[in-house]
C-alpha positions, 0 to 999 in steps of 0.5 A: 334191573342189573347192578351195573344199569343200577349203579349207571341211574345213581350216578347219573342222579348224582351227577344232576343233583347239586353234589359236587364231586371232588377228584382225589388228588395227590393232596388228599390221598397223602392227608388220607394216609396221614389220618388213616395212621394217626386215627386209625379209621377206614380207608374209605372214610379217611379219604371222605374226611381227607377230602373235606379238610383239604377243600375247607370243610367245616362240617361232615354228615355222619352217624360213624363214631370214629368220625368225632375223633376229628373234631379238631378238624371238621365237626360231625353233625348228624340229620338231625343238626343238618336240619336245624343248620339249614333253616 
């Protein structure tokens, strides 16, 4: 299977699954710069994060370390709590 045929099945399975996809807005792209500079965190993860405190989120799935300098904004659970919360 190619990676373009590859990548068209995942995004399709995520696409059916019950994940919402938000579009980066202007709103959340000047938040991603902000905590880019602030926290010195990738570019892609302060998006991710961005994303989250611009739609209210209260807490992020996540083994990355640099996400629990956001604390004050959005708690990092990991699997494990993920679990614990859903029951």
């Amino acid at each position: 299977m190619k990676d373009t045929d590859r990548m068209k099945t995942t995004i399709r399975q995520l696409k059916s699954s019950e994940i919402i996809l938000v579009n980066v807005t202007q709103k959340i792209a000047s938040r991603a710069g902000e905590l880019r500079l602030r926290y010195d965190i990738p570019t892609v993860d302060s998006l991710i994060a961005a994303t989250g405190v611009v739609e209210n989120v209260r807490h992020i799935l996540t083994d990355d370390d640099h996400f629990y300098q956001l604390v004050n904004l959005m708690k990092p659970i990991d699997m494990k709590m993920a679990l614990k919360l859903a029951e």
